[in-house]
TORGU-884765 format. One line per field, with one value per atom (N, C-alpha, C): chain; z, x, y; atom name. Coordinates in Angstrom, 1 decimal. Layout:
BEGIN
unit <- c(A, ...)
w <- c(Z, ...)
u <- c(X, ...)
v <- c(Y, ...)
site <- c(CA, ...)
***
This chain:
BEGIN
unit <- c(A, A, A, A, A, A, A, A, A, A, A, A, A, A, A, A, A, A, A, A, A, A, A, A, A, A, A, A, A, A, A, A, A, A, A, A, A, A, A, A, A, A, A, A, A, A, A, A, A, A, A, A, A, A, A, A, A, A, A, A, A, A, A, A, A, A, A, A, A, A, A, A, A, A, A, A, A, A, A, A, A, A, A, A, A, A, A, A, A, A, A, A, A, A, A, A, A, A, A, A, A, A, A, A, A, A, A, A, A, A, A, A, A, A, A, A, A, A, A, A, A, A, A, A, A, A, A, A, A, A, A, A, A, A, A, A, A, A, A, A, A, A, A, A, A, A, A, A, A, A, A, A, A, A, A, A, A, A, A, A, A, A, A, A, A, A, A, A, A, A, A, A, A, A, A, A, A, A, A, A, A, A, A, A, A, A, A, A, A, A, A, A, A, A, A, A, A, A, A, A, A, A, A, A, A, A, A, A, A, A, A, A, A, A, A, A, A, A, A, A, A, A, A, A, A, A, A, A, A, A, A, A, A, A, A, A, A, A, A, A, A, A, A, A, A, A, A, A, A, A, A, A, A, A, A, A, A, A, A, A, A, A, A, A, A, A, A, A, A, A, A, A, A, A, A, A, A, A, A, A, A, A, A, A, A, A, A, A, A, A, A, A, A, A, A, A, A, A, A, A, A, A, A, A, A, A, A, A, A, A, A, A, A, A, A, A, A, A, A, A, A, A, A, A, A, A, A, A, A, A, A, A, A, A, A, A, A, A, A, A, A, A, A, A, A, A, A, A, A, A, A, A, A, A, A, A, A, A, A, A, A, A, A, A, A, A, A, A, A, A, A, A, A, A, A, A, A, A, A, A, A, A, A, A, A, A, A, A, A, A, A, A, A, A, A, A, A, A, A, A, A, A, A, A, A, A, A, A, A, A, A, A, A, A, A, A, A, A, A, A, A, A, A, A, A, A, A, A, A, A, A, A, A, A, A, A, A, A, A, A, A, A, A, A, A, A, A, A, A, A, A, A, A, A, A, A, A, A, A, A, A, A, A, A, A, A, A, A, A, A, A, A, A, A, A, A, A, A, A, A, A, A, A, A, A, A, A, A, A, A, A, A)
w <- c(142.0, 141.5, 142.4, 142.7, 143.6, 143.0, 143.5, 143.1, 142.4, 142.6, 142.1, 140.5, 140.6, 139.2, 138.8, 138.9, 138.2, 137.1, 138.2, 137.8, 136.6, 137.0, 135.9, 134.6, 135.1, 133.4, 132.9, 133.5, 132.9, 133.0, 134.3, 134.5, 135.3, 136.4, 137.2, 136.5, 136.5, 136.5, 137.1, 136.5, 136.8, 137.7, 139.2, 139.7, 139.0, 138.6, 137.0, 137.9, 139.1, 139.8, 140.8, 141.2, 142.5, 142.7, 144.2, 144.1, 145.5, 145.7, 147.1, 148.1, 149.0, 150.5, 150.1, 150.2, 150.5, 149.1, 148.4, 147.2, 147.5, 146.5, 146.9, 145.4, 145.1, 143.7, 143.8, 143.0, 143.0, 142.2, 142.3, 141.9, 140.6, 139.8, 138.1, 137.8, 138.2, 137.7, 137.1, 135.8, 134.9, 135.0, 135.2, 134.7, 134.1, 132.3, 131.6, 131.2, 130.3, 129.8, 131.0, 130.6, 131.1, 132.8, 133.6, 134.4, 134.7, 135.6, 136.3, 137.8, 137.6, 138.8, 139.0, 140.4, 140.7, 142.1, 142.1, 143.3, 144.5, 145.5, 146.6, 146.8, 147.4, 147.4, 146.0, 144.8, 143.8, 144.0, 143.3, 143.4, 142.0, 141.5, 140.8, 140.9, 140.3, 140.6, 139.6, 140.0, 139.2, 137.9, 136.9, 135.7, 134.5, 135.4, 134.5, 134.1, 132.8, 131.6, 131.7, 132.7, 132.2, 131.3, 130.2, 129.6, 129.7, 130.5, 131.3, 129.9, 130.0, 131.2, 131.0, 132.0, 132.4, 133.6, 133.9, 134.9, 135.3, 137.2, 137.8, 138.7, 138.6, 139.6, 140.7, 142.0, 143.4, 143.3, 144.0, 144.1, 142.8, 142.2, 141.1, 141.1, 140.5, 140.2, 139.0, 139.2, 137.8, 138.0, 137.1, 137.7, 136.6, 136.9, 136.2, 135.2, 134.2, 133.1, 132.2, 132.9, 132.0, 131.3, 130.2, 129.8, 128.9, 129.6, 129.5, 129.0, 127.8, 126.7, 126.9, 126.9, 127.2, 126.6, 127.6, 127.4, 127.3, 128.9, 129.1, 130.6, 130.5, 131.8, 132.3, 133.7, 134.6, 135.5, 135.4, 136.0, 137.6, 138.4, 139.7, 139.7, 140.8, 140.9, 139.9, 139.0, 137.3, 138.2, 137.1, 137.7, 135.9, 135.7, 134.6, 135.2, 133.8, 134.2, 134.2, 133.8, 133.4, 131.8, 131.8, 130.3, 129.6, 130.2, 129.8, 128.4, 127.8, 126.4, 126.8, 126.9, 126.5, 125.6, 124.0, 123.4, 122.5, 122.7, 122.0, 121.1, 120.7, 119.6, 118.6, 117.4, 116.1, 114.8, 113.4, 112.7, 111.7, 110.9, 109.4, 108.8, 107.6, 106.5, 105.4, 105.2, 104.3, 103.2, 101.9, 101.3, 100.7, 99.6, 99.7, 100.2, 99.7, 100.0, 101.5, 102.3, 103.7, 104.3, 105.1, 105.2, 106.6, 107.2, 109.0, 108.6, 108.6, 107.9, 109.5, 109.3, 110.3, 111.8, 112.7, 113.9, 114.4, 115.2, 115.4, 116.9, 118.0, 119.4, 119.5, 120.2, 120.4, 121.6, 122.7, 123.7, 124.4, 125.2, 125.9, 126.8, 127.2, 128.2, 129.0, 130.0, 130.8, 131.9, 131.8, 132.9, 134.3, 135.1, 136.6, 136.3, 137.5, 137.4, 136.6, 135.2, 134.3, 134.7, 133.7, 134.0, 132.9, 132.7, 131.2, 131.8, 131.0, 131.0, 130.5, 131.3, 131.1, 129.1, 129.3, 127.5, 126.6, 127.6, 126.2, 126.1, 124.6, 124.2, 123.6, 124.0, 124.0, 123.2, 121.5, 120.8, 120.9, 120.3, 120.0, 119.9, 120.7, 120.7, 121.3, 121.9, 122.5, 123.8, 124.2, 125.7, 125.9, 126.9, 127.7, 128.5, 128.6, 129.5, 130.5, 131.3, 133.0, 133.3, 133.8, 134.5, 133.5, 132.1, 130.6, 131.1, 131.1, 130.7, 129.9, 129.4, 128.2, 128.1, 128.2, 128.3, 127.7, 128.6, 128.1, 126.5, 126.5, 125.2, 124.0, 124.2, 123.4, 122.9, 121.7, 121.0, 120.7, 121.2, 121.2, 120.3, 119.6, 118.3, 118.4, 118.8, 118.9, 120.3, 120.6, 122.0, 122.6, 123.9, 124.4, 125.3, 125.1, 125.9, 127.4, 128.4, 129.9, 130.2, 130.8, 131.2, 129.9, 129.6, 128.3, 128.3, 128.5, 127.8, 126.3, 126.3, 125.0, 124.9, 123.8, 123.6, 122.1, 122.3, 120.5, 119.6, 118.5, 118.0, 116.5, 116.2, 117.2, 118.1, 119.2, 120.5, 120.0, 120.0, 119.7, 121.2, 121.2, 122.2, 122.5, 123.6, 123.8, 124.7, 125.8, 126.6, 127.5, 127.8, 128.6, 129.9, 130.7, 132.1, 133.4, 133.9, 134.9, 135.5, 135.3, 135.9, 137.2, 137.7, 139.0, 140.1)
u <- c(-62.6, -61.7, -60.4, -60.0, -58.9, -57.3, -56.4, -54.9, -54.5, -54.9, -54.1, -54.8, -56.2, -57.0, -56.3, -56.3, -56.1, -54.3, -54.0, -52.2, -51.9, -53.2, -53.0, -54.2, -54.9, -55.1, -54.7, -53.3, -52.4, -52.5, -53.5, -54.0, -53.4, -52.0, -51.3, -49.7, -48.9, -47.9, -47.1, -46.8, -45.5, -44.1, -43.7, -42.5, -41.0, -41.2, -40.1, -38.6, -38.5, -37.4, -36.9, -35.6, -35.7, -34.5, -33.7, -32.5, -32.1, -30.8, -30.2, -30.1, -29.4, -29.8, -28.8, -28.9, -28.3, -28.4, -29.6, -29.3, -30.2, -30.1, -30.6, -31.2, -32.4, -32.6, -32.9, -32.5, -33.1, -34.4, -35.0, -36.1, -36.4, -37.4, -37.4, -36.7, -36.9, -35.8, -36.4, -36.6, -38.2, -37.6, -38.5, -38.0, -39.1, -38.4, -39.6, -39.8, -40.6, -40.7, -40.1, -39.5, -38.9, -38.1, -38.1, -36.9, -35.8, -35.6, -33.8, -33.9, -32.8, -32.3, -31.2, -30.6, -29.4, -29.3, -28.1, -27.3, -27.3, -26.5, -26.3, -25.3, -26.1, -25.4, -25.4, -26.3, -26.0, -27.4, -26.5, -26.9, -27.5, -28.8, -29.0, -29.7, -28.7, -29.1, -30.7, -31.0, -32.1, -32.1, -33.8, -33.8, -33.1, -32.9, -32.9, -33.9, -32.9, -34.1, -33.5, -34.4, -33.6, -34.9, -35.0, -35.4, -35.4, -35.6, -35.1, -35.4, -35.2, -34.2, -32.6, -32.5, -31.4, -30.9, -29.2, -29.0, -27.6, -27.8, -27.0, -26.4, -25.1, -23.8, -24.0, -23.0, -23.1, -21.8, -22.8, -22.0, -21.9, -22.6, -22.8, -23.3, -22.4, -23.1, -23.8, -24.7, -25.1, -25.5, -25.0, -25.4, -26.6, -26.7, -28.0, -28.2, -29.1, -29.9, -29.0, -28.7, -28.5, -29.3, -29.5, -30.0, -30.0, -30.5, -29.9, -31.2, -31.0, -32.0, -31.7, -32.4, -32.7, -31.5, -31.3, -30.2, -28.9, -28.5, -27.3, -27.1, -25.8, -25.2, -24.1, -24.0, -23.5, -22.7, -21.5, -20.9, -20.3, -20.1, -19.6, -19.0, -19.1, -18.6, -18.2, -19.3, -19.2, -19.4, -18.9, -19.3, -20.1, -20.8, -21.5, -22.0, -20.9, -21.2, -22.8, -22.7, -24.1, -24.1, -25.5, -25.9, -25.5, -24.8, -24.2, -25.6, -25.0, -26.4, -25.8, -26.3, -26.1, -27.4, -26.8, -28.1, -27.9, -28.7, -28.6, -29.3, -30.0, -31.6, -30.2, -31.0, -30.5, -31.1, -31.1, -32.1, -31.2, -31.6, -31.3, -31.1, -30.2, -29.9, -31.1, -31.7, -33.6, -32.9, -34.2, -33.6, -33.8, -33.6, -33.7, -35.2, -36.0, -37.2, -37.8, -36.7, -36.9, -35.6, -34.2, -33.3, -33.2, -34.0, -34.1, -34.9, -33.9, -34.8, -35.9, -35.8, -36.2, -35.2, -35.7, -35.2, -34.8, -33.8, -32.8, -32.0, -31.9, -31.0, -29.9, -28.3, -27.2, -27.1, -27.2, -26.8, -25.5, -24.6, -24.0, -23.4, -22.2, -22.0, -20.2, -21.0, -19.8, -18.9, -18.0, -17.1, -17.2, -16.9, -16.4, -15.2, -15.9, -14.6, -14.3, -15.8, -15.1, -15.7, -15.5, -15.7, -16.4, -17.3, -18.0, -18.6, -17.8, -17.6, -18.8, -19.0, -20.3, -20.3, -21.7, -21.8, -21.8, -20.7, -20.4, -21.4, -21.5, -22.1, -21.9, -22.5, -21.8, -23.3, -22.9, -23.7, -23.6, -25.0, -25.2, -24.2, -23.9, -23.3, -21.6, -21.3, -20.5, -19.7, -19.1, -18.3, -17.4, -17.5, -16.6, -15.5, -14.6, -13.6, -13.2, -12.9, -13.0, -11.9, -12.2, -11.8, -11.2, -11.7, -12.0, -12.3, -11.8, -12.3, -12.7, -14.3, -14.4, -14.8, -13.7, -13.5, -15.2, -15.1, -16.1, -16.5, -17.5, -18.2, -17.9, -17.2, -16.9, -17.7, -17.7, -18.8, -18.2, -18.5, -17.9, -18.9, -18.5, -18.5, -17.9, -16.7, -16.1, -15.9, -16.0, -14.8, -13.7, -14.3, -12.8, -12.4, -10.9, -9.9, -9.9, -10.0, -9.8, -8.9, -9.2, -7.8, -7.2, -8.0, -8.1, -8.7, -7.8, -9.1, -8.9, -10.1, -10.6, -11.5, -11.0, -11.6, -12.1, -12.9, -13.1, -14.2, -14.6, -15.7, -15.2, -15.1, -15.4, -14.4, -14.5, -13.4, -12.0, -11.1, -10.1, -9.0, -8.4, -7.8, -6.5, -6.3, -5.3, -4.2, -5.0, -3.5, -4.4, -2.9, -3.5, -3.0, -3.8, -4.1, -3.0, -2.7, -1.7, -3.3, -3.6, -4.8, -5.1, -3.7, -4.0, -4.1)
v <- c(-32.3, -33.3, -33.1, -34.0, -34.2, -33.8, -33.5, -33.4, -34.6, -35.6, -36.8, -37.0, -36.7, -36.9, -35.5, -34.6, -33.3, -33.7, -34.4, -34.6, -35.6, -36.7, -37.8, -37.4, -36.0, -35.9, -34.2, -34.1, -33.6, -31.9, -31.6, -30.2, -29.7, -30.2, -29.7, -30.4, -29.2, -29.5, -30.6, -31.2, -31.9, -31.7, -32.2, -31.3, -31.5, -30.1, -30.0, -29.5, -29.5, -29.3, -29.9, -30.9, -31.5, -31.0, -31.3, -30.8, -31.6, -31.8, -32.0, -30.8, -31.1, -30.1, -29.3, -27.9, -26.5, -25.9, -26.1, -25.3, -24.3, -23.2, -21.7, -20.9, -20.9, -20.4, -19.2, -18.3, -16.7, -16.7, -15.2, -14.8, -15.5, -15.8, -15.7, -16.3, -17.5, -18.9, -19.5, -20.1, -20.6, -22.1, -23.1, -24.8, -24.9, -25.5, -25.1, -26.6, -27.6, -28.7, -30.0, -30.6, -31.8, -31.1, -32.4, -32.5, -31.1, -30.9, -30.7, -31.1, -32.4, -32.7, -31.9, -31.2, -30.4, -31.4, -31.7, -32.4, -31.1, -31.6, -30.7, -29.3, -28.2, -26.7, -26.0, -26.0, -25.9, -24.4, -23.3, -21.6, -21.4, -20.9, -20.7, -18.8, -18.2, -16.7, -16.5, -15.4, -14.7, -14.8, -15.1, -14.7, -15.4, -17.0, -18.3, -18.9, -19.4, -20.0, -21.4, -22.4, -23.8, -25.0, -25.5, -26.4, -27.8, -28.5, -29.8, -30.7, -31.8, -32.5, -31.8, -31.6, -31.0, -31.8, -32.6, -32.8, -31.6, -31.3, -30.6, -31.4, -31.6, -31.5, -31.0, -31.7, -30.7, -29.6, -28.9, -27.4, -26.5, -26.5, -25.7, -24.5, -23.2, -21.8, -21.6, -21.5, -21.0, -19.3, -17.9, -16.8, -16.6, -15.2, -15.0, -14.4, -14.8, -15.0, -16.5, -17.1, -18.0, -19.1, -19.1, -19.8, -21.3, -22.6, -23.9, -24.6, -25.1, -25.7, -27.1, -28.1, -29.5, -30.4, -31.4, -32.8, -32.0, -31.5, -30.5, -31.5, -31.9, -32.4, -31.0, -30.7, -30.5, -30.9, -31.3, -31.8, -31.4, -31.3, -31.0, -29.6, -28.9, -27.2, -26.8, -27.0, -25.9, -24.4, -23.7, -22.3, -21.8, -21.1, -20.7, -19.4, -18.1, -16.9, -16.3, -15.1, -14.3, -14.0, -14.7, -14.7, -15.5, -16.6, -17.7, -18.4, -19.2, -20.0, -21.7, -22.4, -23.6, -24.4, -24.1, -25.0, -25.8, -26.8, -27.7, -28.2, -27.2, -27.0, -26.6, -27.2, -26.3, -27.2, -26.7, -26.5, -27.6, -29.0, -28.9, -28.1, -28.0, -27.4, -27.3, -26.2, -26.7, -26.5, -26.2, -25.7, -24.3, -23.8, -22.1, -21.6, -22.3, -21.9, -21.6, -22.3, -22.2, -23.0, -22.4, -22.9, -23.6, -23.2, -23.7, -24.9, -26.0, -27.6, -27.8, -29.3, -30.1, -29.9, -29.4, -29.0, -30.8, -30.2, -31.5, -31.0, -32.2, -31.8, -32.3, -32.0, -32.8, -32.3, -33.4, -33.1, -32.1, -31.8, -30.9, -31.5, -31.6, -32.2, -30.9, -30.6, -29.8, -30.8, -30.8, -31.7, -31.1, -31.9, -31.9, -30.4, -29.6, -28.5, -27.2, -26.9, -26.3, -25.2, -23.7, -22.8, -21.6, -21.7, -21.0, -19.6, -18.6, -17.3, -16.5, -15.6, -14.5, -14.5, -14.4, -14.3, -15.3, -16.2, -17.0, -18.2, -19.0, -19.7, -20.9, -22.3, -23.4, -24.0, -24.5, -25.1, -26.2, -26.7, -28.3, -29.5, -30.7, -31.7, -31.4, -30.4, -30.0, -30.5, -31.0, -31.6, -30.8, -30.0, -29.2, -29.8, -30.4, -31.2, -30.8, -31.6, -31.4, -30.6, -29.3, -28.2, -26.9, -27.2, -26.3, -25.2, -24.2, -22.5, -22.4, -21.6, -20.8, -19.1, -19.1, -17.7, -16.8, -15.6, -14.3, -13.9, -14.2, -13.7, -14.6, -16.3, -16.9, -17.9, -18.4, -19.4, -20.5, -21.7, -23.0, -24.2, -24.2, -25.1, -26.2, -26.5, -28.1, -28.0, -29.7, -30.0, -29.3, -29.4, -28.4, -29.3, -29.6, -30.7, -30.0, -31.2, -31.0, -30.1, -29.3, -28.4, -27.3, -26.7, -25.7, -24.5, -23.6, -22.6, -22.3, -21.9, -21.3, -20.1, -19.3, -17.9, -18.0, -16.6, -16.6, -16.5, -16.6, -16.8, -17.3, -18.2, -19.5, -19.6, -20.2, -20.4, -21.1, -21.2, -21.7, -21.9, -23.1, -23.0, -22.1, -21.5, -20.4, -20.7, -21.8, -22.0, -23.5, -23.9, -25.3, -25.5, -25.8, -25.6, -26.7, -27.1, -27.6, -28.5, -30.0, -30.3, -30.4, -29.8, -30.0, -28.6)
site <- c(N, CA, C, N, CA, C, N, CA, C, N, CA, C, N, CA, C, N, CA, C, N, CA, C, N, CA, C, N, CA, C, N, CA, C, N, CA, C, N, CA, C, N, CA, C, N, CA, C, N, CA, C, N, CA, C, N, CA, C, N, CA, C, N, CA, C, N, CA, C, N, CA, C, N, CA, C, N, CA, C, N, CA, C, N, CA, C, N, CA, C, N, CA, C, N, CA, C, N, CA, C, N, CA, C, N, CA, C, N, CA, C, N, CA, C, N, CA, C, N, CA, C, N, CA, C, N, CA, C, N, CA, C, N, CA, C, N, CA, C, N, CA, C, N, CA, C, N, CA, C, N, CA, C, N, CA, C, N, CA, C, N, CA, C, N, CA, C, N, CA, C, N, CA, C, N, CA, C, N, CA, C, N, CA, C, N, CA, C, N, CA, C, N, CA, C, N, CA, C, N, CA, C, N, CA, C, N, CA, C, N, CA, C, N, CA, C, N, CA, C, N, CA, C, N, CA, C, N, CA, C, N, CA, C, N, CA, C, N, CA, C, N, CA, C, N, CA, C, N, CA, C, N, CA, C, N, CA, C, N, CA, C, N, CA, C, N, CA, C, N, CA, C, N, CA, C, N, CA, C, N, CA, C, N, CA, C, N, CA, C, N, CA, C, N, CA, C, N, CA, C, N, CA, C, N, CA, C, N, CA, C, N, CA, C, N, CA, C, N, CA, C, N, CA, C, N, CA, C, N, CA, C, N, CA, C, N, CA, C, N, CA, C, N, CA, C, N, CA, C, N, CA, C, N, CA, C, N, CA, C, N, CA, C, N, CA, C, N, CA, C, N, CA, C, N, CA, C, N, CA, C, N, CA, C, N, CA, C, N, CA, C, N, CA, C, N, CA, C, N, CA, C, N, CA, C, N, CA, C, N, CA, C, N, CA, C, N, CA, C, N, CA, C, N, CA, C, N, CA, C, N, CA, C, N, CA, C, N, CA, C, N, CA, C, N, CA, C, N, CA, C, N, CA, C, N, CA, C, N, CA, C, N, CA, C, N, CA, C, N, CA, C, N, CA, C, N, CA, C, N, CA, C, N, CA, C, N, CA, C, N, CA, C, N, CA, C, N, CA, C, N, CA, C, N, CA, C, N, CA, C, N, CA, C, N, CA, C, N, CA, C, N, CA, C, N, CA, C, N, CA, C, N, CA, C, N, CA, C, N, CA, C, N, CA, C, N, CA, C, N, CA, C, N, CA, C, N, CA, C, N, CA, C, N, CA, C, N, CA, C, N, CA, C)
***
């Protein structure tokens, strides 16, 4: 059986990665389910976990073991530390008898510019604003305004940035 029958009955993978010119992936970089498009020059270190569809921005770092769960935008020269989380999976409220309801997604959306800190963690339906810090080891639960950082757990904003 040929490559093309093998593909349309679903026995070879699908190409779950495309990218523009000068990007560079390290070892043990998993693209798991759906899609990641990454634009041009975009680094992805060792020992990533990405969940597509996922879209990437040009010039983007992502270091390593980060891990990026499906319908996550990327916006242009993001930098994303080590061990970074972006997810967007999370569970209904059940009830006692089992409290992890019906599983449910909100997308993610990082701006042009921002900067998400080793460790830290950016939940469900979240927008990071264009050129946003989120500071080391922080957990982001709401919106963070362009030009912001934020620390914390939950992250709260700490100081505001000069957008230029």
């Amino acid at each position: 059986m040929g490559k093309l029958a093998l593909r349309l009955r679903g026995l070879l993978p699908r190409r779950r990665f495309s990218h523009g010119s000068g990007a560079s992936i390290g070892g043990h970089v998993s693209f798991i389910a759906g899609p990641t498009r990454a634009g041009d020059r975009v680094v992805i270190f060792r020992d990533c976990e990405l969940h597509g569809p996922i879209t990437i921005g040009d010039e983007v770092f992502i270091n390593r073991g980060a891990y990026i769960r499906r319908d996550v935008t990327i916006g242009d020269r993001v930098q994303i530390g080590p061990f970074a989380r972006l997810v967007t999976d999370t569970h209904e409220l059940g009830t006692s008898g089992r409290r992890a309801g019906a599983a449910a997604w909100h997308p993610i959306t990082i701006g042009d510019g921002a900067w998400i800190g080793a460790c830290a963690v950016v939940l469900p339906g979240v927008t990071v604003g264009r050129g946003a810090v989120v500071a080391a080891g922080a957990v982001v639960t709401k919106d963070v305004p362009p030009d912001t950082v934020v620390a914390g757990v939950p992250a709260r904003a700490i100081r505001e940035l000069d957008p230029e």
